[in-house]
Backbone bond lengths (Angstrom), bond angles and torsions (degrees), N, CA, C in turn:
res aa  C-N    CA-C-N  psi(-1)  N-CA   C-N-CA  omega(-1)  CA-C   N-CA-C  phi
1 X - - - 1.455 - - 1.523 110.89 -
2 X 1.395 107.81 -39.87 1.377 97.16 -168.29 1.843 102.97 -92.89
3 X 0.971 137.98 4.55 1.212 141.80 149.27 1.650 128.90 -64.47
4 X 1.204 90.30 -45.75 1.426 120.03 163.23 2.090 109.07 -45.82
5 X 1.154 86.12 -67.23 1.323 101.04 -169.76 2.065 115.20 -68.97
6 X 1.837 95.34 -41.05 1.522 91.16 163.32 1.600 113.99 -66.09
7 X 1.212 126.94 -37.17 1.429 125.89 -164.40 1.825 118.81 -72.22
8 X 1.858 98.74 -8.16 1.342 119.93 -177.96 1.446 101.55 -81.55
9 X 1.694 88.89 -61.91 1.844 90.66 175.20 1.646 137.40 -49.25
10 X 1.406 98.29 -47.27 1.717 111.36 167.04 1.174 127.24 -40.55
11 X 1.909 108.80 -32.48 1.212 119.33 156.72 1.693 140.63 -95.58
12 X 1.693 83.74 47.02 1.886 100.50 -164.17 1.940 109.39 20.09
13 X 1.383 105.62 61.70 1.347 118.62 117.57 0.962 138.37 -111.79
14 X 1.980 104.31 162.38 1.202 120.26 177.27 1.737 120.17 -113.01
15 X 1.513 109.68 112.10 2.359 100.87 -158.64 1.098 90.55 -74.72
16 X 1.428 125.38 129.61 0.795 144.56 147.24 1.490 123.59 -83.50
17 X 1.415 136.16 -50.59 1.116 163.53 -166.15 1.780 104.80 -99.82
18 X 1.137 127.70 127.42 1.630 134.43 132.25 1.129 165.17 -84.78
19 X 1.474 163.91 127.44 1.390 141.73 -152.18 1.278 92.61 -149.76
20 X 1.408 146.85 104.52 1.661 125.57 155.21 1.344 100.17 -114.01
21 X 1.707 107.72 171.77 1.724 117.70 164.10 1.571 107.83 -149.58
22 X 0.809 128.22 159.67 1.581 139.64 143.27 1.387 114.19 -131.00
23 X 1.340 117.62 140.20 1.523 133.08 -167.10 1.206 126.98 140.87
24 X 1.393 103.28 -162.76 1.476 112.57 178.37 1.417 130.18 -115.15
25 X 1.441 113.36 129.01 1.141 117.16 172.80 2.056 130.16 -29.60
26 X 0.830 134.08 82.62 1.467 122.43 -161.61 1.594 105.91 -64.72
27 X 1.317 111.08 174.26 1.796 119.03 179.14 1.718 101.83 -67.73
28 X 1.134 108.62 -15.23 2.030 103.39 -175.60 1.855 91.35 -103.01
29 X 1.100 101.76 -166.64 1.451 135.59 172.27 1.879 93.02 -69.84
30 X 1.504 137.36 -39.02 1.318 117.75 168.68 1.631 132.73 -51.93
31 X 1.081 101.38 156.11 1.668 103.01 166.28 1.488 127.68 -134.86
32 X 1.522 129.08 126.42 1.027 126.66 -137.44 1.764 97.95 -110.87
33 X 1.430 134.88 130.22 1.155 148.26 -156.39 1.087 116.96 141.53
34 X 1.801 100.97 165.48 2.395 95.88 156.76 0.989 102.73 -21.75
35 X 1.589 96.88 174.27 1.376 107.41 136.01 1.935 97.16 -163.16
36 X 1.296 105.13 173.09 1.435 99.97 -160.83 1.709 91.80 -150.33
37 X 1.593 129.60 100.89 1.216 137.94 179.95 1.141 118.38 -141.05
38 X 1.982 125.68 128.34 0.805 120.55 176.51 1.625 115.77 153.68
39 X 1.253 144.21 -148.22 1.036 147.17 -119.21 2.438 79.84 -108.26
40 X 0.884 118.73 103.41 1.502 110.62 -170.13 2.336 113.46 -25.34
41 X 1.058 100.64 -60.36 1.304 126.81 173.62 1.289 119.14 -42.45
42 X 1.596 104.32 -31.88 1.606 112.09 -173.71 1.628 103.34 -91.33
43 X 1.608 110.53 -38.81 1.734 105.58 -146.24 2.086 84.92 -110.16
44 X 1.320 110.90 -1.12 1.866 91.88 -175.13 1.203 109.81 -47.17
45 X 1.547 124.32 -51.28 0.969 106.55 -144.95 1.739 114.20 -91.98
46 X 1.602 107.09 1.46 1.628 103.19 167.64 1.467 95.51 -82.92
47 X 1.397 126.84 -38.74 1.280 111.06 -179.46 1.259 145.29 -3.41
48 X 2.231 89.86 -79.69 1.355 117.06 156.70 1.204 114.54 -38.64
49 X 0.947 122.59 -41.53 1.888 127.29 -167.93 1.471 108.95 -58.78
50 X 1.211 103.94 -66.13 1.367 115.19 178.34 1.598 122.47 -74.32
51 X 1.320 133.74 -14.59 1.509 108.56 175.95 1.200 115.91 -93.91
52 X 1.222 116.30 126.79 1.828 146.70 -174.83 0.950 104.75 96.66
53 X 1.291 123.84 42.82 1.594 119.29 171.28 1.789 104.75 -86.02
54 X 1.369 109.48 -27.41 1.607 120.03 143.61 1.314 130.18 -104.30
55 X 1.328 110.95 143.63 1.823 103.56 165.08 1.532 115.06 -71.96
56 X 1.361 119.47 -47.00 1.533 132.50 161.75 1.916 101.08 13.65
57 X 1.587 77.52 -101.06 2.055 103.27 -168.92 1.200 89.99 -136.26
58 X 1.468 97.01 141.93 1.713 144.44 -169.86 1.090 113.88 -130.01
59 X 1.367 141.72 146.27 1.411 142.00 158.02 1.630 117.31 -172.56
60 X 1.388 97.01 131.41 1.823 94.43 159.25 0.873 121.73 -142.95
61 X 1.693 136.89 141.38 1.394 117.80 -146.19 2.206 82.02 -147.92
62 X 1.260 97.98 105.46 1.687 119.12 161.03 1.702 114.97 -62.88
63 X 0.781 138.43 115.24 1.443 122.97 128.39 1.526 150.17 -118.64
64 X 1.090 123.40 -150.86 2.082 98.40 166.76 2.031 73.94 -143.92
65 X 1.818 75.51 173.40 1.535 88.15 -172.76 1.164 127.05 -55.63
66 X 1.605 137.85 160.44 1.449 111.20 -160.53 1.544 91.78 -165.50
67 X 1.414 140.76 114.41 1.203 134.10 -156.63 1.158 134.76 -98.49
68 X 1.812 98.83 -15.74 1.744 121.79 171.23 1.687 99.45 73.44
69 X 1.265 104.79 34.74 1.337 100.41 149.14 1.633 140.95 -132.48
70 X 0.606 160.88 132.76 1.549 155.82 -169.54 1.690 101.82 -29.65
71 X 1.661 106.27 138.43 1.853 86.19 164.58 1.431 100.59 92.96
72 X 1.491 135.85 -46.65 1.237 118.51 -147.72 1.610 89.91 -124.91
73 X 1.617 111.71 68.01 1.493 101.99 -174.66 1.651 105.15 -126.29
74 X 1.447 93.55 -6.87 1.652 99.50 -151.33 2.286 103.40 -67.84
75 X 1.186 121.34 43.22 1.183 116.23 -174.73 1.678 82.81 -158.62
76 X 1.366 140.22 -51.08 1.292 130.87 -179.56 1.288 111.90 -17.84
77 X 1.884 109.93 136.84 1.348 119.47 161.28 1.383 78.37 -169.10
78 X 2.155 83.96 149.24 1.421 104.55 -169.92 1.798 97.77 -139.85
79 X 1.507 112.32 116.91 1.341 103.29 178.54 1.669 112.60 -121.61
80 X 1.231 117.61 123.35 1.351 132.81 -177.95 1.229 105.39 -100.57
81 X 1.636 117.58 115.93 1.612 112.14 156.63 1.767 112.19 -125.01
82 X 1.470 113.57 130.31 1.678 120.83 164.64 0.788 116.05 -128.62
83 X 1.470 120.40 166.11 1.509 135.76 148.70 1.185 114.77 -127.50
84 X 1.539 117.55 148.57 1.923 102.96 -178.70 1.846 72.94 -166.95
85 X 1.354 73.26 166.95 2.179 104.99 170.12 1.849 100.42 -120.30
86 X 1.775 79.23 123.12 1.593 97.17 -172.37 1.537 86.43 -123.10
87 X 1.316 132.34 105.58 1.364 137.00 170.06 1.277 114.66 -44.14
88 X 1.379 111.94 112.78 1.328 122.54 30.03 1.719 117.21 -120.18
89 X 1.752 96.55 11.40 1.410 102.03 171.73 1.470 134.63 -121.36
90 X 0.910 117.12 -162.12 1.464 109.89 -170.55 1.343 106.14 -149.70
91 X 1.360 125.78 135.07 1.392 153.90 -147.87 1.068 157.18 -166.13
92 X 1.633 122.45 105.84 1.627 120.92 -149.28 1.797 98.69 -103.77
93 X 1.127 103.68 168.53 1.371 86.98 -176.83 1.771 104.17 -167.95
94 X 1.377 132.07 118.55 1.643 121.02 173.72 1.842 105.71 -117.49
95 X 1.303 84.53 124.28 1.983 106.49 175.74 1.711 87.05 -88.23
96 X 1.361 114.44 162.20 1.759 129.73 -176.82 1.377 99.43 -152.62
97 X 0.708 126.28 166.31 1.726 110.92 172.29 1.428 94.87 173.30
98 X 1.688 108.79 130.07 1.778 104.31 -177.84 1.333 107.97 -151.73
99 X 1.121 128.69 138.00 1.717 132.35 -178.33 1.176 107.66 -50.90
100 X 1.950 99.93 150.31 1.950 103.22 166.72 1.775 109.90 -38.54
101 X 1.098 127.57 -55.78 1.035 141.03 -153.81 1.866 92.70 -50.03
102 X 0.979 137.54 -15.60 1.508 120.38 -149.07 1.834 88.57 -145.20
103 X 1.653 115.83 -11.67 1.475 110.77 -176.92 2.010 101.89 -174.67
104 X 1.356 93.59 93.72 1.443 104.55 -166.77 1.756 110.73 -57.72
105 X 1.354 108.57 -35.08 1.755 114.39 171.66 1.413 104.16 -135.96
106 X 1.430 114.15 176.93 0.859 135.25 162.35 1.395 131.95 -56.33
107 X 1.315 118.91 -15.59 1.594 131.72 150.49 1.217 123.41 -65.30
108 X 1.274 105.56 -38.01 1.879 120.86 -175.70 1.492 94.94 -73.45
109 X 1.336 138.22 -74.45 1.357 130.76 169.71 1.398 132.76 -24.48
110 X 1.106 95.47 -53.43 1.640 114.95 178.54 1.793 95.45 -57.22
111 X 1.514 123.02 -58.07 1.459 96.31 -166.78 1.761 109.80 -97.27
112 X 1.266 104.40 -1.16 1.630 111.28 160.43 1.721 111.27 -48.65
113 X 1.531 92.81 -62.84 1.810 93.51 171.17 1.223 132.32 -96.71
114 X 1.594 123.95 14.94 1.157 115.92 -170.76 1.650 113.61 -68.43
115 X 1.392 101.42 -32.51 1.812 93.04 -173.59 1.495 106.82 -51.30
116 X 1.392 123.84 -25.59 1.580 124.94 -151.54 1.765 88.72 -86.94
117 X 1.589 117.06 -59.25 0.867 142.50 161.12 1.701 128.43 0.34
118 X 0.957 90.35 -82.70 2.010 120.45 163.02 1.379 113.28 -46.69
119 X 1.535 131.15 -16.64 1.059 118.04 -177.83 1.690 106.15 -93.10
120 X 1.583 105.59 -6.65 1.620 99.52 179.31 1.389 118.70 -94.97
121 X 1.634 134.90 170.60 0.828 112.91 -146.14 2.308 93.91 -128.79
122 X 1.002 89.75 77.92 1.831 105.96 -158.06 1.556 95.40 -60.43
123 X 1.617 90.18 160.31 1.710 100.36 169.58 1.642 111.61 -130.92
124 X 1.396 98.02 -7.80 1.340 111.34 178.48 2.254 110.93 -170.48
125 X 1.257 108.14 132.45 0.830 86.36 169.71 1.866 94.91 -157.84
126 X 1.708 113.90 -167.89 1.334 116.04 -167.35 1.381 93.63 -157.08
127 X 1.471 123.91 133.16 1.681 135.66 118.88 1.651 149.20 -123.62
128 X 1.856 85.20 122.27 1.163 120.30 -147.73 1.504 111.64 -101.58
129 X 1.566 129.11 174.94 1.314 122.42 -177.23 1.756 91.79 -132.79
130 X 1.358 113.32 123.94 1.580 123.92 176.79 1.594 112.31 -143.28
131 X 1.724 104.36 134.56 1.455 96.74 -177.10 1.337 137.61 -56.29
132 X 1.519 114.36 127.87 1.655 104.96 -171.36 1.029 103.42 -83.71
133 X 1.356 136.79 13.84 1.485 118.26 -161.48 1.695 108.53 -52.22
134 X 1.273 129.01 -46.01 1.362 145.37 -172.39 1.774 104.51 -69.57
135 X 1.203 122.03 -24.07 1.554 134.45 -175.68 1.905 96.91 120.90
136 X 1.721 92.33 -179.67 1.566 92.42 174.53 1.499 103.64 -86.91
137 X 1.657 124.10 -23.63 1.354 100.31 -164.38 1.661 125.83 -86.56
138 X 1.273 97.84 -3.36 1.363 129.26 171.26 1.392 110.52 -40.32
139 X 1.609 109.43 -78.67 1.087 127.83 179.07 1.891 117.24 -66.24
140 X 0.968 130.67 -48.80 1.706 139.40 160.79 1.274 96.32 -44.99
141 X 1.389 146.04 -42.85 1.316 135.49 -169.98 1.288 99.15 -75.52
142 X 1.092 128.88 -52.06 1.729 147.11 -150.84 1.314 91.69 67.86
143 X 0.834 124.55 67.32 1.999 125.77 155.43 1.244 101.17 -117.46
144 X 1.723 91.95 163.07 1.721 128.11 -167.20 1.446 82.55 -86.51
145 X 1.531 104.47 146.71 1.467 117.49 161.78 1.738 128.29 -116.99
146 X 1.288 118.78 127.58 1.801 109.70 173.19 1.291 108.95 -121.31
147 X 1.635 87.05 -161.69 1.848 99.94 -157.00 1.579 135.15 81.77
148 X 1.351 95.01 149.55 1.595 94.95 -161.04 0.997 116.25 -61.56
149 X 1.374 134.51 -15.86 1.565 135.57 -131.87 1.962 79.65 -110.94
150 X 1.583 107.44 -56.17 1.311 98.82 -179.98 1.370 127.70 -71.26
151 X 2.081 132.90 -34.09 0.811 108.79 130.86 1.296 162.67 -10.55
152 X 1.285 116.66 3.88 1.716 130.57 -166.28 1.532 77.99 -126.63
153 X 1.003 158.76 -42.62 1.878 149.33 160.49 1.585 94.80 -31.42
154 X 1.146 141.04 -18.57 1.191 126.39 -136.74 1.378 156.06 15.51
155 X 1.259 155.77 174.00 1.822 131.96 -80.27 1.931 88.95 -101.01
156 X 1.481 106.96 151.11 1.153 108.18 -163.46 1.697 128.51 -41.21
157 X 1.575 77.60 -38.13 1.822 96.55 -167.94 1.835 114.22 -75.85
158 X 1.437 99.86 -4.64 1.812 94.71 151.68 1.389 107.27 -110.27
159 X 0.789 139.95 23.28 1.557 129.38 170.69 1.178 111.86 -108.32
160 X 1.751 133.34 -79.75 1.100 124.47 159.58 1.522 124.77 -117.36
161 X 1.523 112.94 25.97 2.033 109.32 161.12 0.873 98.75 -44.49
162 X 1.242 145.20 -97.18 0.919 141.88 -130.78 1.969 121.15 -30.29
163 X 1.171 82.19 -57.25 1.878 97.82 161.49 1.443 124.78 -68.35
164 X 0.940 128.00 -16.44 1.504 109.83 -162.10 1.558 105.74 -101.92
165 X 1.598 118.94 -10.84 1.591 97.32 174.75 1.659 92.86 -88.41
166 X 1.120 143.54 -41.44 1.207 147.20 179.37 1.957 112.92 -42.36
167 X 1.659 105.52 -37.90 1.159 92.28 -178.10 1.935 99.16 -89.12
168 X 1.154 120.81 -25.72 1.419 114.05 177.77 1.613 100.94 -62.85
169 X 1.152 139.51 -47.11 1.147 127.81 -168.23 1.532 116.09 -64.74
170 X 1.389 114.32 -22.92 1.629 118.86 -178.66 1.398 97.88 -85.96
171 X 1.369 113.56 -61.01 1.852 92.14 173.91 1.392 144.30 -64.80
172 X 1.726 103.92 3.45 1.247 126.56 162.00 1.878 102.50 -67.47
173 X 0.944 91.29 -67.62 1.732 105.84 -177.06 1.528 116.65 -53.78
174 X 1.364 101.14 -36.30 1.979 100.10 -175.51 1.793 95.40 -80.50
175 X 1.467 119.53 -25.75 1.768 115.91 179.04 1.655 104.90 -69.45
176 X 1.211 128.67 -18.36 1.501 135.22 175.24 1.766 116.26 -89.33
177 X 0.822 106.23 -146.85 1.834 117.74 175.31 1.233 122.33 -70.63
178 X 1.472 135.45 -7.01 1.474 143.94 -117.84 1.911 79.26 -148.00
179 X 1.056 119.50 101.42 1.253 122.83 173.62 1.737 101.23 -114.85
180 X 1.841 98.50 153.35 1.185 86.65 154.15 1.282 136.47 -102.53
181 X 1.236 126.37 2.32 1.489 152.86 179.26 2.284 91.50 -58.22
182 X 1.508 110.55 -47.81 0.932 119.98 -159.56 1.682 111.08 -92.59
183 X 1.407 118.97 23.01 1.281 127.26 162.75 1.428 120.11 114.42
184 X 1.789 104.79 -17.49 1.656 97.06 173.73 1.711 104.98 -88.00
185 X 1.850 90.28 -173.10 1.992 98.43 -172.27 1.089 85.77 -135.07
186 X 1.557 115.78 159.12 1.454 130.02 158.30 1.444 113.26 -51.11
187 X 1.490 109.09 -64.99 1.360 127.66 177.97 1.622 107.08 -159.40
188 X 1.417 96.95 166.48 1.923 105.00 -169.43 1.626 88.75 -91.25
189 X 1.385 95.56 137.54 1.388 101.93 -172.11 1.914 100.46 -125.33
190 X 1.658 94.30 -172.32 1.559 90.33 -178.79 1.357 112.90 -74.63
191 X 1.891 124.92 -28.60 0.759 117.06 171.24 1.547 117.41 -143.47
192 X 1.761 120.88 108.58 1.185 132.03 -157.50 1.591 117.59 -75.17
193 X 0.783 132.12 172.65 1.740 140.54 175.23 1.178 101.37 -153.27
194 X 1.938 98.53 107.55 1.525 102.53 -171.44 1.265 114.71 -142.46
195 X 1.249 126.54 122.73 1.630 139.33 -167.89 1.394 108.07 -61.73
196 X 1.248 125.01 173.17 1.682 125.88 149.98 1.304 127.65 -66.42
197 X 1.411 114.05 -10.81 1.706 113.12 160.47 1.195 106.67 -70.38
198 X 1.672 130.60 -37.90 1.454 105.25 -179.99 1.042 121.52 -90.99
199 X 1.123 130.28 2.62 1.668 147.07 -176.50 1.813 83.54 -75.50
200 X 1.095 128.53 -75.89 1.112 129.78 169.94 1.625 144.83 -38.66
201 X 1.646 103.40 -13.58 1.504 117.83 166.99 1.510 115.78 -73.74
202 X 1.047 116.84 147.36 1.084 139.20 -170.51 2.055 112.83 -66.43
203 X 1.540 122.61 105.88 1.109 99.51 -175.05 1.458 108.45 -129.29
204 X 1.380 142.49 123.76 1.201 143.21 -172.96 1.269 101.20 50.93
205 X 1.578 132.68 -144.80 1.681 121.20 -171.23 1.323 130.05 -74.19
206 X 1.851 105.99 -1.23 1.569 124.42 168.71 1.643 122.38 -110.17
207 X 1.003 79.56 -117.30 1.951 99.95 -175.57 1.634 94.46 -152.25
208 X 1.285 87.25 158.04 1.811 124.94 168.53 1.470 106.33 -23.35
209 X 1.289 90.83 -64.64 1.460 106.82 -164.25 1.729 126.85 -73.47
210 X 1.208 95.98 -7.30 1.715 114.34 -179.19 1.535 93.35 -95.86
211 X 1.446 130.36 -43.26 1.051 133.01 -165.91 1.712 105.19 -88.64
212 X 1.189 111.23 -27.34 1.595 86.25 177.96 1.791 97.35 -103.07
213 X 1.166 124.53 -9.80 1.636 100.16 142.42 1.780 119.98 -55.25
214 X 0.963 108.23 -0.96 1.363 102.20 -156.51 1.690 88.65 -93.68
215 X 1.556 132.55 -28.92 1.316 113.73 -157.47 1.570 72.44 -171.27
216 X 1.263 102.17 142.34 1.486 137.80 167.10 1.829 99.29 92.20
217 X 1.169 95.00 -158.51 1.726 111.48 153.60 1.418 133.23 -117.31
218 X 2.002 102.86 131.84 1.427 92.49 -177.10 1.424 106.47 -141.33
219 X 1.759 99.39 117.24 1.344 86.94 -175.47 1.949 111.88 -151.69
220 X 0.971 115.05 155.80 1.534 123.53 -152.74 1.926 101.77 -46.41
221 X 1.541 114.95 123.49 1.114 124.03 -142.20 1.868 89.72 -80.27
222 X 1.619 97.36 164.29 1.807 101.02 -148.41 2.246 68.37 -93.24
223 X 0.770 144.99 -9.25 1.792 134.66 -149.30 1.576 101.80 -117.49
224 X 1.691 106.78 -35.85 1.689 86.51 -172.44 1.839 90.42 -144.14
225 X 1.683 110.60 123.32 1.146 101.11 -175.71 1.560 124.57 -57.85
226 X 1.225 139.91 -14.73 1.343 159.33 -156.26 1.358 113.77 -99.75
227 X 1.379 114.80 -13.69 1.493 135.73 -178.93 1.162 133.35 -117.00
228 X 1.546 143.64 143.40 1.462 139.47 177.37 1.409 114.64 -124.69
229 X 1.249 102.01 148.04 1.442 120.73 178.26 1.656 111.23 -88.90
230 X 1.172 132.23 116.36 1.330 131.90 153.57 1.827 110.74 -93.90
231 X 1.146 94.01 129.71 1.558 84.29 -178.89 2.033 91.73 -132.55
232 X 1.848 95.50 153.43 1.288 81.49 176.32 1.736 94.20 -158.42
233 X 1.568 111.88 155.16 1.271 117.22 -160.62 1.584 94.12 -93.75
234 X 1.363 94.32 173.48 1.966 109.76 -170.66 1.390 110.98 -43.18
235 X 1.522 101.97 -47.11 1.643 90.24 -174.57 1.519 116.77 -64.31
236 X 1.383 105.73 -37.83 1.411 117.94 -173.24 1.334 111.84 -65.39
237 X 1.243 119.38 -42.13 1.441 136.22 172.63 1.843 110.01 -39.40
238 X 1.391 115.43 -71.56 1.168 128.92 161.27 1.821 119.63 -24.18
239 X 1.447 87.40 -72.33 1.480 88.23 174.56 1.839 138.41 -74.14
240 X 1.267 100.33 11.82 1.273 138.66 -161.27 1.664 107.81 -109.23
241 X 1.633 94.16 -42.48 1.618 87.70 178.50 1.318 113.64 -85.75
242 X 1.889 107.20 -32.71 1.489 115.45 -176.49 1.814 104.18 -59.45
243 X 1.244 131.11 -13.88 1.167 126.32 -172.82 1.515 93.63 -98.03
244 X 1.243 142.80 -56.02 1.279 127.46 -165.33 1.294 118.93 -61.78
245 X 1.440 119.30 -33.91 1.385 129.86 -142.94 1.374 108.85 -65.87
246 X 1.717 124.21 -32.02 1.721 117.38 154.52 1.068 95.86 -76.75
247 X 1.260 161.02 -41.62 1.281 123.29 -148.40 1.966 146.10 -53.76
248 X 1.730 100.07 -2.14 1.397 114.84 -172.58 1.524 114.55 74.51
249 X 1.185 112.28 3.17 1.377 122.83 -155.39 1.967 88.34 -86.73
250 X 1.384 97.53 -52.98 1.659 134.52 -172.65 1.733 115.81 -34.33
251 X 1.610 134.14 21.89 1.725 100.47 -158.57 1.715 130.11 -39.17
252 X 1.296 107.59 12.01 1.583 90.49 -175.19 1.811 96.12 -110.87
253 X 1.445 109.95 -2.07 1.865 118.71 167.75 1.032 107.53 -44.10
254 X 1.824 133.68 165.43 1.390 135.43 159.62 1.400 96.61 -82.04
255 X 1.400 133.57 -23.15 1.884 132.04 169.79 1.284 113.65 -57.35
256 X 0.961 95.57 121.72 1.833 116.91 148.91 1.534 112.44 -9.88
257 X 1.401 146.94 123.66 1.178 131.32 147.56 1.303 122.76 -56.73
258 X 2.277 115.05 131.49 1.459 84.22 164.56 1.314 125.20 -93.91
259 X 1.250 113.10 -176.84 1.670 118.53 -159.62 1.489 78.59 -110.39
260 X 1.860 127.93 98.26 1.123 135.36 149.49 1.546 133.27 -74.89
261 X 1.486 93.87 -16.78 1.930 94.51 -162.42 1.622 101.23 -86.65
């Protein structure tokens, strides 16, 4: 909680809003445990109470106020943290997500939160730039959005379709055999967080690691000694994804992952 809560602040927010759980996944789309939702101020302190009251499923989800309209984003931040066992693995995981207004690129973010950042202990991670028009948690969830108020963004599939079967299909794949700890990515982003398993995957007639020497920058990450940063600019970015996107390497591809390890 209280990590949670410094790693909100670091990124000049203010939580307004709460979501926690501990429990278990049920056979539907429900989940069976606490649960602790609502006005931030009102529900923290059952919060605390309740997360890890199972190992199962974990979650806490921060945000500040956020109005779902165009224009009124420049203070948004949305921080998601879980852990749960998705057979046959097990997996913690924190989404952050914050308007231009508070972190103009993905560099600015990155050292906005790194102090909070650095204390975790990653196997893979990404920062990326995606439209908030819908909010940040919108898009990090990959959920459908309604209502009139958001309807006025207009119709889902130009705002954020484009993303959301792509991100269901990677978290389909990371809940199976297909980890990312174990060398695959969601997607190539502007700026990657990448272990020595993926340095070691197989990419076009090499590996990872020949290829992102090959274009952008890659070099031993300033937050976790065990990790590297590839970072790469728009153009590079572009041509970066058009090269990965068969490679199996990809879970958010319409391809098959390959099974390298």
């Amino acid at each position: 909680m209280s990590f949670a809560e410094t790693l909100f602040e670091s990124v000049k927010g203010s939580p307004s809003r709460g979501n926690a759980f501990s429990g278990q996944r049920g056979k539907t789309a429900d989940a069976i445990g606490p649960t602790a939702k609502g006005a931030w101020s009102q529900i923290r302190q059952r919060a605390e109470k309740i997360i890890g009251e199972s190992d199962e499923f974990n979650y806490l989800e921060i945000s500040s106020d956020y109005r779902f309209k165009v224009g009124d984003t420049d203070r948004d931040v949305h921080l998601y943290l879980g852990n749960g066992s998705y057979f046959p693995l097990k997996k913690t995981w924190l989404n952050l997500a914050v308007s231009v207004g508070i972190a103009r690129s993905p560099s600015d973010l990155l050292d906005l939160a790194g102090s909070g950042l650095k204390l975790l202990n990653p196997s893979y991670g990404a920062i990326f730039r995606f439209p908030v028009a819908a909010g940040a948690s919108t898009y990090l969830s990959g959920a459908t959005y309604s209502g009139p108020t958001v309807r006025e963004l207009g119709p889902p599939d130009d705002v954020l379709g484009p993303h959301a079967d792509r991100v269901h299909r990677a978290k389909y794949r990371t809940s199976t055999e297909f980890s990312y700890g174990s060398g695959y990515v969601r997607e190539v982003y502007e700026i990657n967080i990448l272990s020595e398993a993926h340095l070691c995957a197989p990419l076009l007639t090499s590996t990872v690691k020949a290829y992102a020497e090959s274009i952008g920058n890659l070099q031993a990450s300033s937050l976790w000694p065990d990790l590297f940063e590839w970072r790469l600019e728009r153009d590079e970015l572009d041509q970066a994804r058009a090269d990965w996107e068969h490679s199996g390497l990809v879970l958010s591809a319409e391809c098959q992952p390959v099974r390298w390890q």
